[in-house]
C-alpha positions in Angstrom: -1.8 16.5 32.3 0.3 15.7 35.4 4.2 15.7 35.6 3.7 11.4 35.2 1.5 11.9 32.6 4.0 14.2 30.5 6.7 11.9 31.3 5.1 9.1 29.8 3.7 11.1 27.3 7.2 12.2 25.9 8.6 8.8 26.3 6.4 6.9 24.0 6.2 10.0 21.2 9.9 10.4 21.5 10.1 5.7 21.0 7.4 6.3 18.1 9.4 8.7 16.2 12.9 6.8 16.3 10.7 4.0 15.5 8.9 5.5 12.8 12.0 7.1 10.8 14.1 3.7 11.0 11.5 1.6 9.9 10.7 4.1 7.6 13.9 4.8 6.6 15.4 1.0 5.5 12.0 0.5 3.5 12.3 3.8 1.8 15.9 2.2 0.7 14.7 -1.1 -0.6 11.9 1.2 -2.6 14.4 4.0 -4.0 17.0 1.0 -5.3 14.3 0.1 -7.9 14.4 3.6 -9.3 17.9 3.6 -9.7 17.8 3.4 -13.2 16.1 6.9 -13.5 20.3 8.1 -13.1 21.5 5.5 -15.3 19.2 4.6 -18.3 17.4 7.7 -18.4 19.7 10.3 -17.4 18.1 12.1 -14.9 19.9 13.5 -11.9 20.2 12.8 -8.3 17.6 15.4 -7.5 14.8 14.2 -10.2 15.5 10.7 -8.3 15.4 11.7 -4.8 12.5 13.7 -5.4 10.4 10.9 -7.0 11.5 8.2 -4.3 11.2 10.8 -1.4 7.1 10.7 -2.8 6.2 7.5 -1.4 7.4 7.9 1.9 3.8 9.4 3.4 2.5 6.1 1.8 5.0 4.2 3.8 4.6 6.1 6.8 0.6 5.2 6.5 1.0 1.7 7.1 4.3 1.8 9.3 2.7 4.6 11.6 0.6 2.1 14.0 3.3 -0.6 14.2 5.7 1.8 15.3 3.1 3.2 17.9 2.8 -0.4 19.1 6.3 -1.1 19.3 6.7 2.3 20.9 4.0 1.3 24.0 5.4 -1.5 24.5 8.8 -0.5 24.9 7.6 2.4 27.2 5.8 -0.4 29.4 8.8 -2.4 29.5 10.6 0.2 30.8 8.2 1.3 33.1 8.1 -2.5 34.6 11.9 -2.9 34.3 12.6 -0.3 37.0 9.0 -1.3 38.9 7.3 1.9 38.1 4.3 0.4 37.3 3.8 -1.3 40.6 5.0 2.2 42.2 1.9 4.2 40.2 -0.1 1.1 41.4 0.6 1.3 44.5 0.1 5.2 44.7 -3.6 4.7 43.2 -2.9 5.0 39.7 -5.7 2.6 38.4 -4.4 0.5 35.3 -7.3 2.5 33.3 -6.0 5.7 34.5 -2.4 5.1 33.5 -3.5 4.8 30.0 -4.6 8.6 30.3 -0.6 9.5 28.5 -1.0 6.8 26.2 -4.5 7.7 24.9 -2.6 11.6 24.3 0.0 10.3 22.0 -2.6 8.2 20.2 -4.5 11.1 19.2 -1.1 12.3 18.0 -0.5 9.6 15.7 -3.8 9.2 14.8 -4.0 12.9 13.5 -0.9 12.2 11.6 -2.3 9.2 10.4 -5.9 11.3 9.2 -3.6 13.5 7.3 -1.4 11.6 5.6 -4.4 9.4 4.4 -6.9 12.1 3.6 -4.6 14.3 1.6 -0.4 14.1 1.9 -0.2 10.0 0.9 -2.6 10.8 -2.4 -1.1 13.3 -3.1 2.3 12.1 -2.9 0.9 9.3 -5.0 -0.2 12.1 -7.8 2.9 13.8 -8.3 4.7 10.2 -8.8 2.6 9.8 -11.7 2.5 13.3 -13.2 6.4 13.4 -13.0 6.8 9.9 -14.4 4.5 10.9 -17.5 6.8 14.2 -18.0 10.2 11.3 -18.2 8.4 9.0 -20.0 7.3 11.9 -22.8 10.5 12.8 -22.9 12.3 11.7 -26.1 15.2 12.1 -25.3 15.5 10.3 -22.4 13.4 7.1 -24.0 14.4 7.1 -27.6 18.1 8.3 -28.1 20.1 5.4 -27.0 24.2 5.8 -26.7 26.0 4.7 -29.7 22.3 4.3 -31.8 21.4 6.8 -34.8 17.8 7.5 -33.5 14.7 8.7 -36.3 12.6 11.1 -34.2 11.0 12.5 -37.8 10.9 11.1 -41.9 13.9 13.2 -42.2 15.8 13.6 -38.9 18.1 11.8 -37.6 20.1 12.4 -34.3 23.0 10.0 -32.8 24.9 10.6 -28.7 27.9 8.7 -28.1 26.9 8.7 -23.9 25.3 9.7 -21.2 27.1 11.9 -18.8 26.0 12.4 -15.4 23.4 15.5 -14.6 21.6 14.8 -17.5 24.7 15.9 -20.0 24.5 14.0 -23.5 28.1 13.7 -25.5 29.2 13.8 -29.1 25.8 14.7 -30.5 25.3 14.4 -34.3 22.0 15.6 -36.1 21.4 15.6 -39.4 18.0 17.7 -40.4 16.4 17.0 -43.7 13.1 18.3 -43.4 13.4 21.2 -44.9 13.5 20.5 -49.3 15.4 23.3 -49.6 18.2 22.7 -47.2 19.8 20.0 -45.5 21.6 21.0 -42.0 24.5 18.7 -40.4 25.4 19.5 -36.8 28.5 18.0 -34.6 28.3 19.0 -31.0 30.9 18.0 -27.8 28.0 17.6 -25.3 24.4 18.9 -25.1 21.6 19.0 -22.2 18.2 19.4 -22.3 16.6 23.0 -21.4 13.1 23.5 -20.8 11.2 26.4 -20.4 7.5 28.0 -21.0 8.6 28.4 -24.9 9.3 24.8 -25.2 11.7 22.0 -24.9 15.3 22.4 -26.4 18.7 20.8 -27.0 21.4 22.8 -26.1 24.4 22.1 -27.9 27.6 23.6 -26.8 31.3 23.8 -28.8 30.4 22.5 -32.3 30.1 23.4 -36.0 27.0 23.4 -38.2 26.9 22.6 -42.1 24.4 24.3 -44.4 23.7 22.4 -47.5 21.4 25.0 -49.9 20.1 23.7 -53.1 21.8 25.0 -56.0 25.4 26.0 -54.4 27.8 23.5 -54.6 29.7 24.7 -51.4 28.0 24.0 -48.1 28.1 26.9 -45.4 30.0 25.9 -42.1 29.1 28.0 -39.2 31.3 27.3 -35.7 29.6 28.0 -32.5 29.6 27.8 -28.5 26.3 27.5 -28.0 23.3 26.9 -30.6 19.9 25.9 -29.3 17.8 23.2 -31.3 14.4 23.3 -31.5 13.1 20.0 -29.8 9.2 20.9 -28.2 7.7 18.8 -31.4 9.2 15.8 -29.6 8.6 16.1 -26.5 4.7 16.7 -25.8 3.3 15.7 -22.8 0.4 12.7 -22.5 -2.5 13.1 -20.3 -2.3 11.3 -16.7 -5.0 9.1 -15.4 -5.4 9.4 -11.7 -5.8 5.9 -10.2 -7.6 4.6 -6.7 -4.4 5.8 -5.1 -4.0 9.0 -6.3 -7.6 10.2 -5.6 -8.0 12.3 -2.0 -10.7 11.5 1.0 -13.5 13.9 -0.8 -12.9 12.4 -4.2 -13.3 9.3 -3.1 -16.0 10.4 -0.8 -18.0 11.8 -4.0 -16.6 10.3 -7.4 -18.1 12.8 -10.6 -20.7 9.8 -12.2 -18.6 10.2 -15.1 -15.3 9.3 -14.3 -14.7 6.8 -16.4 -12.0 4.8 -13.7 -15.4 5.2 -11.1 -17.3 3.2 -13.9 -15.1 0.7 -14.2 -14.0 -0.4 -10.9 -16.5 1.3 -8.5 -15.8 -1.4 -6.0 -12.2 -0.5 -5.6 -13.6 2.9 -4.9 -15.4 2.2 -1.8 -12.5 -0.3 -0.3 -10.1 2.8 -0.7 -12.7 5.0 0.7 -13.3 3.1 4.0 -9.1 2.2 4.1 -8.6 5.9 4.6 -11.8 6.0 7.1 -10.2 3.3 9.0 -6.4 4.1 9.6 -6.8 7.1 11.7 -8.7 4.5 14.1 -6.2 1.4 13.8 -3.6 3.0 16.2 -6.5 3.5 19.2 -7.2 -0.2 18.2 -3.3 -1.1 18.5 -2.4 1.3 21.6 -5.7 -0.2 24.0 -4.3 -4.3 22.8 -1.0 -3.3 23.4 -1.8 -1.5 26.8 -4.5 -4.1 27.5 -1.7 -7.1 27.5 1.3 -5.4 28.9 -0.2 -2.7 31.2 -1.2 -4.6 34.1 1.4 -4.1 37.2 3.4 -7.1 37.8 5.9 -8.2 39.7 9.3 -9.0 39.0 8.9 -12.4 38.9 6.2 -12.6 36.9 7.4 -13.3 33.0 6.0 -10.6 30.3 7.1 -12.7 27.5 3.9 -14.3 26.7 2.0 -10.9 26.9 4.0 -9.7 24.4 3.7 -12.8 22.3 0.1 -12.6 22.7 -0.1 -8.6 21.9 1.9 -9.1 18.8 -0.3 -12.2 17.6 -3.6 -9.9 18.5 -2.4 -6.8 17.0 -1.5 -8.6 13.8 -4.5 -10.7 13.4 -6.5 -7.7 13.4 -4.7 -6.0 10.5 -4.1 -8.7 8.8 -8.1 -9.5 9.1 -8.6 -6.1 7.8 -6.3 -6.4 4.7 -8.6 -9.1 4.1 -11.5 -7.4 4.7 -10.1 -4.4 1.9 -9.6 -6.7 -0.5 -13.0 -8.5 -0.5 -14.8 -5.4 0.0 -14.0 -4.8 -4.0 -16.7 -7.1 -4.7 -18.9 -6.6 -1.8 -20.3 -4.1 1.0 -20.6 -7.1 3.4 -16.7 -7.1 4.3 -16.7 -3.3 4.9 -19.3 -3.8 7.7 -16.9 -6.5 9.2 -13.7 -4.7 9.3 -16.2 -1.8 11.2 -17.1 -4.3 13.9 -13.7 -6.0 14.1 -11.5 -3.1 14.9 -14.1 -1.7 17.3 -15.0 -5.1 18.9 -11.0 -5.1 19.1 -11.3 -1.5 20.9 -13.8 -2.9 23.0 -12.6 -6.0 24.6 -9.1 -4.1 24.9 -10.8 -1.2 26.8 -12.8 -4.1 28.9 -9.6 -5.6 30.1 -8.0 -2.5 30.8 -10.4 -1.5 33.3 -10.7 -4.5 34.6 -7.5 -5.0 35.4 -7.3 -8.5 33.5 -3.5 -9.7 33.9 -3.0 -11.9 30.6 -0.7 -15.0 31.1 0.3 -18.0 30.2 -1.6 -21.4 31.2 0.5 -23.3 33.9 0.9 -26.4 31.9 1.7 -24.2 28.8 4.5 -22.8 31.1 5.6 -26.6 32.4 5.7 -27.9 29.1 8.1 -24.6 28.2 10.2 -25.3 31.2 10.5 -29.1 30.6 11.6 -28.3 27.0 13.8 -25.8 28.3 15.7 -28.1 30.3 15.8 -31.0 28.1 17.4 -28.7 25.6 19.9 -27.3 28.2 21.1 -30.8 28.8 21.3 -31.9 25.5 23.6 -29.1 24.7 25.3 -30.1 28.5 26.3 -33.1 27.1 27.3 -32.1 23.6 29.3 -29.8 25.3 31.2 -32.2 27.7 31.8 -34.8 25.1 
């Protein structure tokens, strides 16, 4: 790889990463204000909630990954043309095929990342949302034991907060335990969290007094403490997790077990999910050779690039939009998978056949008059508005 080749290289990995984070960054936002309830209704800290919205971001980054690529070519071929660079390589007997050498490189890049994130780190991401939202929503205490509500977790317990505190702290905790017939046990607590461990799951309570009513005395036994730990593990069982089309990696999805009992029901939705994660290591070569085939052609200052990029934007598009398409009908049907196939590579194809042609894409000259004519009809409306 030649010095050019490096320079262009580092460009357009350096305009796909600032690319990728901000566009990955504001959706990850709009996706992590849905959760924000995790903090408020259910008490759970800022680290449970950061580390459940944080999950989805290799999903996010598997669809954003060859937009950003394509917005990162072109802006690297803008520049290029913006300070005639392309016309100098042109000139020097760089071929427009053989410019997209650096291009190509950081396509393999991506597309790596891409393979990765879809084969394994996107599933799994996917998994570990589902596993840690079963844990919350087992969790009793966090579900059932409302503020300012006297709560039945058992025939003969009964436990009351008065709030929620932040980090997951529960205040003015009352419990009344009358499951044992011999005994009945009253306990006031300041606050309380929740401790878990390998033994089980328990309340902590911390600065409070416990009453001991013993059949047969007439006097109850009141016992102060700092810190008394209530057994809690009963209530708070876990439930088994189902693993959905989106949880499920490339070789389960390569070889579902016959008896899965989610392959028996939608075995369709199998095989679209399959050939999803087949195809998006291959949609940024598809999106690099459009972009490159519309904008990469040397031209001259003069020359507009605003209806390449139009064009590019509308191609790119098209084709994932056509394969979205494709994904969904491929549920019910084979036939659609075959079509997405041909469309991306017949989309490879005709890129790769302009490129080394050296097709320059523009616009059609009465297109372009009928712009210009608008254009200056417009310009002397607002003339005229403005002199009056």
């Amino acid at each position: 790889m030649g010095s050019i080749d490096r320079y262009i290289f580092r460009t357009t990995l350096a305009s796909f990463a600032l690319v990728l984070v901000s566009l990955t960054g504001v959706i990850w936002i709009t996706q992590a204000l849905r959760g924000i309830d995790l903090m408020t209704s259910q008490g759970q800290t800022i680290l449970t909630f950061l580390g459940i919205t944080s999950l989805v971001v290799p999903a996010l980054v598997l669809i954003i990954s060859p937009i950003a690529l394509m917005i990162a070519i072109s802006h690297t071929l803008n520049k290029l043309a913006t300070d005639s660079e392309i016309i100098v390589m042109n000139a020097a007997g760089f071929s427009p095929f053989r410019l997209f050498f650096p291009f190509f490189y950081a396509t393999c890049v991506v597309a790596l990342l891409v393979a990765f994130i879809a084969a394994y780190l996107a599933p799994d991401g996917m998994r570990r949302i589902k596993q840690w939202d079963a844990e919350i929503t087992a969790d009793v205490l966090t579900n059932i034991l409302q503020p300012g509500r006297f709560a039945r977790l058992d025939e003969n317990l009964t436990i009351r907060i008065r709030e929620r505190q932040p980090g997951g702290i529960l205040a003015g905790i009352f419990i009344d335990d009358r499951r044992d017939p011999n005994e009945r046990v009253s306990i006031v607590a300041e606050r309380g969290e929740v401790v878990k461990n390998d033994t089980g799951s328990f309340l902590v309570l911390e600065t409070g007094n416990l009453q001991r009513f013993e059949a047969g005395k007439r006097d109850p036994a009141l016992v102060a403490f700092g810190r008394y730990g209530f057994d809690m593990s009963k209530f708070s069982k876990g439930r088994d997790v189902t693993l959905g089309i989106r949880e499920r990696y490339l070789w389960e999805l390569l070889a579902p077990s016959e008896n899965d009992p989610v392959y028996k029901q939608i075995p369709g939705q199998f095989r679209s999910a399959l050939h999803d994660s087949l195809l998006a290591p291959i949609y940024p070569f598809a999106f690099a050779v459009l972009t490159f085939a519309f904008l990469g052609a040397p031209r001259t200052t003069r020359q507009s690039r605003n209806f390449s990029i139009g064009a590019s934007i509308i191609a790119v598009f098209g084709l994932r939009m056509a394969g979205f398409a494709c994904s969904v009908m491929a549920v019910k049907s084979p036939g659609p998978v075959l079509l997405q196939y041909a469309m991306v590579f017949s989309a490879i194809g005709v890129g790769l056949w302009m490129i080394i042609g050296g097709i320059v894409v523009e616009a059609p000259p009465g297109l372009m008059d009928a712009i210009n004519r608008s254009n200056a009809r417009i310009a002397r409306l607002f003339g005229r508005l403005a002199s009056a």
